[in-house]
N, C-alpha and C positions, 0 to 999 in steps of 0.2 A: 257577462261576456265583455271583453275589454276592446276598444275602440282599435281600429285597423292603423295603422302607419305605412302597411307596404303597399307600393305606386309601382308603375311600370319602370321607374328608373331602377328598380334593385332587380330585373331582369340582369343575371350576368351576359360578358360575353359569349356567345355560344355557338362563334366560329368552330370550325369542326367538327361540330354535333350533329348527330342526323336526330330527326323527331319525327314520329306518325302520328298524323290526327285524322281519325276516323270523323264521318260525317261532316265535311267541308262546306256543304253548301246550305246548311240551316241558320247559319246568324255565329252561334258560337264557334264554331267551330273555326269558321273563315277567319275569325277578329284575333282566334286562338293564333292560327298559322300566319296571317299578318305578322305578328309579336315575334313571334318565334324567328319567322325572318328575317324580321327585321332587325335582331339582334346576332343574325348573321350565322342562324342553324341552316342545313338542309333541311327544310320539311317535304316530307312524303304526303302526297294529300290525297286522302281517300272518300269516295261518292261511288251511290250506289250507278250513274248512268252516266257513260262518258261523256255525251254531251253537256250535261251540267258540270260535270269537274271542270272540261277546258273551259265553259265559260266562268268560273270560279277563280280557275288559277289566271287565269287575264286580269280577273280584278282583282287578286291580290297581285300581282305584277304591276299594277297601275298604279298602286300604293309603293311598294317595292321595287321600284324597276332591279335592284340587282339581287332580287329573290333567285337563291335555288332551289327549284320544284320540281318532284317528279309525280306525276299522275301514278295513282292506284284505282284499279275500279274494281268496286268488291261489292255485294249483296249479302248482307248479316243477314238475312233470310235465306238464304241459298249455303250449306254446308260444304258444298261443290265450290262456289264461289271464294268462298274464305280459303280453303285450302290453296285455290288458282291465287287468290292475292298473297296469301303467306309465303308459299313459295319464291313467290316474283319478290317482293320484299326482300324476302331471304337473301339474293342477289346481290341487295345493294349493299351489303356489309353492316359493321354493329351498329347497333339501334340505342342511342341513348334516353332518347323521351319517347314512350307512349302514351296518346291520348285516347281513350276509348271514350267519345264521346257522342258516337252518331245513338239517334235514337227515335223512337216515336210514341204517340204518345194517345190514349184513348179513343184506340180505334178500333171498328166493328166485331164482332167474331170472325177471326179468321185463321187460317192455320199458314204457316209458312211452309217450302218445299219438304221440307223435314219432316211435318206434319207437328210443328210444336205449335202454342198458340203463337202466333202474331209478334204480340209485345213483348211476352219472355225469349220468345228466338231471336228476337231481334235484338232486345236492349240486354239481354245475358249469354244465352248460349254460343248466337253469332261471337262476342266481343272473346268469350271464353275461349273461343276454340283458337281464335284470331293472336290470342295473349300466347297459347299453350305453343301454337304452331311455330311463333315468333319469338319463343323463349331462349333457343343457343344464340340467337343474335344479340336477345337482351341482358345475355348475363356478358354475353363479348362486351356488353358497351354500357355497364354496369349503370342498366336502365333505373330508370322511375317509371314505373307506370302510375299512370292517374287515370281512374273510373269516375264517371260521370251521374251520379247519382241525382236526388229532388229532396226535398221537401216532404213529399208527397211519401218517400221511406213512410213515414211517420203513421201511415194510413193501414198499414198491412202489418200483422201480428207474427205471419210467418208465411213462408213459402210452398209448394203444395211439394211433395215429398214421393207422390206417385207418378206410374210411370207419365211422362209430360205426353208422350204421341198420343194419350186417350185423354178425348175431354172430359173435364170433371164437371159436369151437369149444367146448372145456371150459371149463365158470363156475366158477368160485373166490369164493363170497360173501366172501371175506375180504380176498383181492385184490383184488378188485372195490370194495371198501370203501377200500382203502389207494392205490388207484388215483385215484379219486376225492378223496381228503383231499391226496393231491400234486397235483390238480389245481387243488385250492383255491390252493393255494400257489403254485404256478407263471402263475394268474390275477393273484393279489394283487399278486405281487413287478413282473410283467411290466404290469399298468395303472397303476402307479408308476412305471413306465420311461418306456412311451408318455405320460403323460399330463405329464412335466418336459420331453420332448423337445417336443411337442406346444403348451410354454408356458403350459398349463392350471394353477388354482390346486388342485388334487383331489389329496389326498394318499391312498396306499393303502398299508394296513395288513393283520395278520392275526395270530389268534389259535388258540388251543385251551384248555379248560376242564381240560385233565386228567384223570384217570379221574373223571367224575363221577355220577352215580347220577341219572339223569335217564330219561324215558320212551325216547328214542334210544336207550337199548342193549334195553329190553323189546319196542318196537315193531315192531324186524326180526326177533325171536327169538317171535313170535305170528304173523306170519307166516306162520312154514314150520308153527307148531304146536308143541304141548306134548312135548320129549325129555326125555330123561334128561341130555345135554348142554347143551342150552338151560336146562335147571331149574338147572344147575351153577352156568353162569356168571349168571344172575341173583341167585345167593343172595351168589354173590363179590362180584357186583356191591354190592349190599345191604349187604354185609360193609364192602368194603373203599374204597369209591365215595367221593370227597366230596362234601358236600351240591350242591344247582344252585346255591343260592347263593353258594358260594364257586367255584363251576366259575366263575361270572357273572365273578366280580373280572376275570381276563384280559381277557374281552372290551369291558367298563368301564374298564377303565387303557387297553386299544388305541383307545376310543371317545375319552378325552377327554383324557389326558395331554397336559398343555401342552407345544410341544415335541419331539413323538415322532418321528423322523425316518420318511420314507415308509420301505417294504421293511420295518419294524422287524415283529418275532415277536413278541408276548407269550405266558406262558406261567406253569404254577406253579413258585415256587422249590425245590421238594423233592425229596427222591431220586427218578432218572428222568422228571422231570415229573407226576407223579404226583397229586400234591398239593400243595399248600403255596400261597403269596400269588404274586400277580403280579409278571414280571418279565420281564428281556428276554430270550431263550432263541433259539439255532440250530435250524437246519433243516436236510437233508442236501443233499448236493452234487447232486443231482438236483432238490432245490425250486429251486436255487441258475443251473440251467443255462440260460442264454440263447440257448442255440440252439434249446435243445427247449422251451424255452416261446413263442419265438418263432413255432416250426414248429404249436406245439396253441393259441395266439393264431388264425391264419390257419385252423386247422381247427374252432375254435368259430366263427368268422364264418361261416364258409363253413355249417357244420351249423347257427347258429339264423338265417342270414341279419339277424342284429343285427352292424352295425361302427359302430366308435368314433370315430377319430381321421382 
């Protein structure tokens, strides 16, 4: 892997761009929309509860005073929700950047309104249906979308194939997590296919932050409750985490790098991915697979009734 050179200064200008970044108020996301506006995009900034967005977009303001923001509040667990946000979106005219970045992250059994698990509705289906809904705005504004991947891809060999409303026996919050982050993957790569076949101007992209120290490793680990285990890894975390601001870099180089060919990874340059500046970075042979993204394409349609192409 070859050493990073790009910094926030090769952020173009990105007056008259409007950009959506999902999950605002987790570390990434906000340090995301900062950047963005500060290179003088509209961003659209989306959180799951209105109270936390406005307190959100106050502090990106405080940074920005001449940020333009408009509040979205949307619930990737809530298929109803997504739709009410897509729509409202819809509104505001073409959409040149999307960040699909909200997410969470090893959390208890649980099902979302949908009745999906938890972590897949949340960190794929929601974001799916969200892309799918928001797609004549993104071909008007001959978008980039950037999907927010981990690491963690690397842990899950494939995705479960049946139907998602019935659960499939014994939960593995951790697979269930690494399940989930290859599904990011296998969305990004695969709406980058469809959408050249397709003739569309919509480039898809996808990233990961690295291990970084943002409230998505605290948030599912509060969840199930206070262990001895959970105390562990939050202090590793703490330890060894890099800040959200530098997590941010990947997904700000996936956002705007002139150039960046669709399917591209970004990612940190540093031992295992871990940390370090942004760059271009592999994915395994299962994010890589066209058969099986093709096969879990047709089975997110079919589960959020949103298709594309």
């Amino acid at each position: 892997m070859s050493r990073s050179t790009w910094t926030l200064d090769q952020i173009p200008d990105l007056t008259g761009k409007r950009a959506v970044v999902t999950g605002v108020t987790g570390g990434l996301g906000e340090h995301t929309a900062v950047e963005l506006a500060r290179h003088g995009a509209e961003v659209v900034m989306s959180a799951r509860t209105e109270t936390r967005l406005a307190q959100v977009i106050e502090d990106v303001r405080s940074v920005v005073p001449t940020a333009s923001l408009v509040p979205l509040v949307m619930d990737l667990a809530d298929l109803t929700s997504v739709r009410r946000a897509a729509a409202q979106a819809a509104t505001l005219g073409p959409a040149h950047i999307l960040v699909n970045n909200a997410g969470i992250m090893a959390t208890p059994n649980r099902r979302t309104v949908d009745g999906f698990d938890l972590q897949m509705g949340t960190n794929h289906f929601g974001h799916f249906a969200f892309t799918g809904l928001l797609l004549p705005r993104l071909v008007e504004g001959e978008a980039r979308v950037v999907t927010v991947s981990s690491m963690a891809h690397r842990g899950a060999r494939s995705v479960p194939l049946t139907d998602p409303r019935v659960p499939s026996g014994h939960y593995r919050k951790w697979g269930a997590y690494a399940e989930s982050k290859l599904a990011n993957l296998l969305f990004a790569f695969e709406l980058d296919r469809r959408s050249r076949a397709a003739g569309t101007p919509v480039t898809s992209v996808a990233a990961h932050p690295g291990y970084a120290s943002t409230n998505l490793v605290r948030g599912g680990l509060r969840l199930e409750g206070r262990t001895t285990a959970n105390s562990v890894i939050e202090g590793f975390t703490r330890l060894v985490g890099q800040s959200a601001a530098q997590g941010a870099l990947p997904l700000l180089m996936a956002a705007t790098a002139q150039h960046l060919p669709g399917m591209s990874y970004v990612g940190p340059d540093g031992l295992g991915e871990v940390r370090g500046r942004p760059v271009l970075v592999g994915a395994t042979k299962a994010a890589r697979d066209e058969r099986l993204a093709k096969r879990f394409w047709e089975l997110s349609e079919q589960a959020t009734g949103v298709t594309y192409f």
